[in-house]
DRENFIMAR-880132 format. One line per field, with one value per residue (C-alpha): residue number from 1; x, y, z; residue in one letter. Coordinates in Angstrom, 3 decimals. Layout:
BEGIN
num	NUM/...
X	X/...
Y	Y/...
Z	Z/...
residuo	a/...
***
This chain:
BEGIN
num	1/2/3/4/5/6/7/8/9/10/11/12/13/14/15/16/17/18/19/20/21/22/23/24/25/26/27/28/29/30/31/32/33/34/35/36/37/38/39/40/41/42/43/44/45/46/47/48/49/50/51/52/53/54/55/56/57/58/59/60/61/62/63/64/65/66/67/68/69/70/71/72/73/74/75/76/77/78/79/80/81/82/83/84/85/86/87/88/89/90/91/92/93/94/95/96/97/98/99/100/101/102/103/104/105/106/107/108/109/110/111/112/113/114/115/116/117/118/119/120/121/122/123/124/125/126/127/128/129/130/131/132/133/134/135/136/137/138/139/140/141/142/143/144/145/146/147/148/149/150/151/152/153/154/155/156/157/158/159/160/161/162
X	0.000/1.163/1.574/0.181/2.075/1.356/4.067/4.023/0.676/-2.629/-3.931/-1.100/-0.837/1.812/2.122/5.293/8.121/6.651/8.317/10.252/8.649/10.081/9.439/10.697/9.302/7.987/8.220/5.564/5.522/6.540/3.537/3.430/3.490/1.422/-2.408/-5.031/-4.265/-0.182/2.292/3.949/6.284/7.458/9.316/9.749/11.299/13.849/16.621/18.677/21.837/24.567/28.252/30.077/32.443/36.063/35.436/37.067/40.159/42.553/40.342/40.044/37.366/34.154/34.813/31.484/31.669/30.346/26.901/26.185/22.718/19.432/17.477/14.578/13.834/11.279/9.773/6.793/4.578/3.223/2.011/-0.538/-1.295/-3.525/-2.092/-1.266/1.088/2.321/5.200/5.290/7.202/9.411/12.938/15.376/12.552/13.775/11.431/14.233/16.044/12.574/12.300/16.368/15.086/12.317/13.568/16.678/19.020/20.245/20.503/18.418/21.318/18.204/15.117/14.174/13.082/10.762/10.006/7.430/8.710/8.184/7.330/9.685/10.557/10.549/11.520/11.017/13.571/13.121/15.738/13.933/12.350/15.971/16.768/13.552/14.083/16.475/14.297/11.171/11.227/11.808/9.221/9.670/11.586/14.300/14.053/14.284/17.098/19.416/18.776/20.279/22.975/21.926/21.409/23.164/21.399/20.048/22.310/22.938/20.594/18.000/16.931/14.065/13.732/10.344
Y	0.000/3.228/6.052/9.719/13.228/16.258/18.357/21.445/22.633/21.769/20.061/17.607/14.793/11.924/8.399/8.923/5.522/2.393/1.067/-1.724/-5.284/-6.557/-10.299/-11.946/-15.088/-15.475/-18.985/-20.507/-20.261/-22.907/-25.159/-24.559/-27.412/-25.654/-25.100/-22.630/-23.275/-24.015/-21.154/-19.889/-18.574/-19.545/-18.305/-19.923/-18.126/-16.215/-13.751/-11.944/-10.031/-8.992/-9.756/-7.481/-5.391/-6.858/-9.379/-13.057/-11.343/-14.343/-16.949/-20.194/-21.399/-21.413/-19.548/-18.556/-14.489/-12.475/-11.082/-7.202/-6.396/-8.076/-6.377/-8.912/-11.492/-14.147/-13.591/-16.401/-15.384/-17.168/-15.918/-18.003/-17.829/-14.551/-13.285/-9.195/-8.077/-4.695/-4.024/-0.770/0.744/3.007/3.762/1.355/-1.331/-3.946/-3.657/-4.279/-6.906/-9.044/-8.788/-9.473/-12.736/-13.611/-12.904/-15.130/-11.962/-12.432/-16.179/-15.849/-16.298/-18.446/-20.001/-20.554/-19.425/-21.832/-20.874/-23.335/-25.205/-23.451/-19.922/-17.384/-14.170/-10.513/-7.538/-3.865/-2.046/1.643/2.458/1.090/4.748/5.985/4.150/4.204/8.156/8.072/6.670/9.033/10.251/6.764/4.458/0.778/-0.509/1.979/0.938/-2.768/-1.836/-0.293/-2.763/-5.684/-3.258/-2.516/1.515/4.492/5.901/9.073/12.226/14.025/16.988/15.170/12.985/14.775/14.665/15.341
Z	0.000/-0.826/1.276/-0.194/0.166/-1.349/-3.364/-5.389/-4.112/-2.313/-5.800/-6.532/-4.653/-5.803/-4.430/-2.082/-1.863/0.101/2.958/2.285/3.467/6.744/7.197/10.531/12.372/15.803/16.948/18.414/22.112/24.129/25.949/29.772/32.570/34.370/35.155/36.520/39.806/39.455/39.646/37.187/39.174/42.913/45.526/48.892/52.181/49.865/50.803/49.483/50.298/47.919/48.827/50.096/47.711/48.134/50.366/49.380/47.562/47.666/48.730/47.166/44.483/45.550/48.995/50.728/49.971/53.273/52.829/52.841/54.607/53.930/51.461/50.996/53.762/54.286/50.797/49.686/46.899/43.765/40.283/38.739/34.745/34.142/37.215/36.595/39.233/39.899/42.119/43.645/46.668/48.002/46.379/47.902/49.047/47.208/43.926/41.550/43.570/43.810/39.322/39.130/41.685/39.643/36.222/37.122/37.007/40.855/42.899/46.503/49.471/51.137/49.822/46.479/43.308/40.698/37.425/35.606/32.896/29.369/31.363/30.066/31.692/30.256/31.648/30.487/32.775/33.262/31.229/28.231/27.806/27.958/25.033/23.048/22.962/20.931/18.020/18.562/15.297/13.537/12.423/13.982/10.918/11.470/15.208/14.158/11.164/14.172/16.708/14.475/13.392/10.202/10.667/12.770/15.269/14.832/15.454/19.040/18.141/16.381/19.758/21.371/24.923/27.264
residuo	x/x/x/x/x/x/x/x/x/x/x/x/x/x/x/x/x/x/x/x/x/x/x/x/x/x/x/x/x/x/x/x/x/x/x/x/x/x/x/x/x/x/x/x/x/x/x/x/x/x/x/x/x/x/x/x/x/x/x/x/x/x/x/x/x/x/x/x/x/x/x/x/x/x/x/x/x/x/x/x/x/x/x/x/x/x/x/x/x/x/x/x/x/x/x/x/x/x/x/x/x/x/x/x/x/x/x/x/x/x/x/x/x/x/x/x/x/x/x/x/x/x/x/x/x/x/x/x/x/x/x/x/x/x/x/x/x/x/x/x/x/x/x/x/x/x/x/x/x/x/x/x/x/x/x/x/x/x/x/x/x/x
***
C-alpha cells in the first residue's frame, strides 16, 4: 500500500516511496506445565543479600563471599497464569532486587526461586524509555534496522527529549 504526500501545491498529490517489506518469524511459544491453579512462578522463604564489595580477595574457588545487609527477607509469593502483578514501593525497598530474583538476574542467598517449565521471563527495565528516545522520530523498521545493526542511530541533536 502506498503512502500519499502532497508536493508542489494543495492540488497535486503523488504516491510517495513504500516502505520496504520486513518479514521476521515469531516462533511458536513454548507449551506450559502448568495449570489454573499451578504457579507460574514460585518463591519460597527467599533472601537476598549482595556480597560485600572486596570481600574473598585471595580466597580459594568457591569460597562462601560475606553477605552485605538483607534487602529482601522471608519472601513467599506465587504468580498463577492470568495473574497481573504490579510491584510498587518506596525507592530502595527492594522492587528491583525481587524482578532481578524472579527474572533469574540475581541467585536468593536463602530459599528458592521456581520458574514453571516453558514460562519465560521478560523484563522492560526503566531504562527502556531511555533508550527508546532516541528513536522518537523513527518508524519501527528503522528501530528494528538499528537494533540488528543494520542503521546508525540518529544524530545528538536530532533525539528529542520530554
Amino acid at each position: 500500500m502506498a503512502k500519499w504526500g502532497v508536493s508542489d501545491g494543495p492540488d497535486r498529490v503523488q504516491a510517495a516511496s513504500k516502505d520496504p517489506e520486513l518479514r521476521f518469524h515469531l516462533p511458536a511459544p513454548h507449551a506450559l506445565r502448568a495449570g489454573a491453579s499451578l504457579p507460574l512462578v514460585a518463591l519460597d522463604g527467599c533472601g537476598f543479600s549482595y556480597p560485600v564489595a572486596g570481600a574473598g580477595a585471595g580466597a580459594g574457588a568457591g569460597a562462601a563471599q560475606p553477605a552485605g545487609p538483607l534487602l529482601l527477607r522471608g519472601l513467599t509469593l506465587q504468580v498463577v497464569a492470568g495473574a497481573r502483578v504490579a510491584i510498587v514501593g518506596e525507592n530502595g525497598a527492594g522492587k528491583s532486587t525481587l524482578v532481578g530474583l524472579i527474572s533469574g538476574a540475581l541467585t536468593p542467598t536463602a530459599g528458592s526461586v521456581h520458574i514453571a517449565p516453558g514460562a519465560g521471563i521478560g523484563v522492560v527495565s526503566q531504562h527502556q524509555l531511555e533508550r527508546l528516545q532516541r528513536h522518537l522520530d523513527q518508524t519501527p523498521l528503522d528501530v528494528l534496522r538499528f537494533e540488528a545493526g543494520e542503521a546508525q542511530p540518529p544524530p545528538r541533536d536530532q533525539v528529542s527529549r520530554s
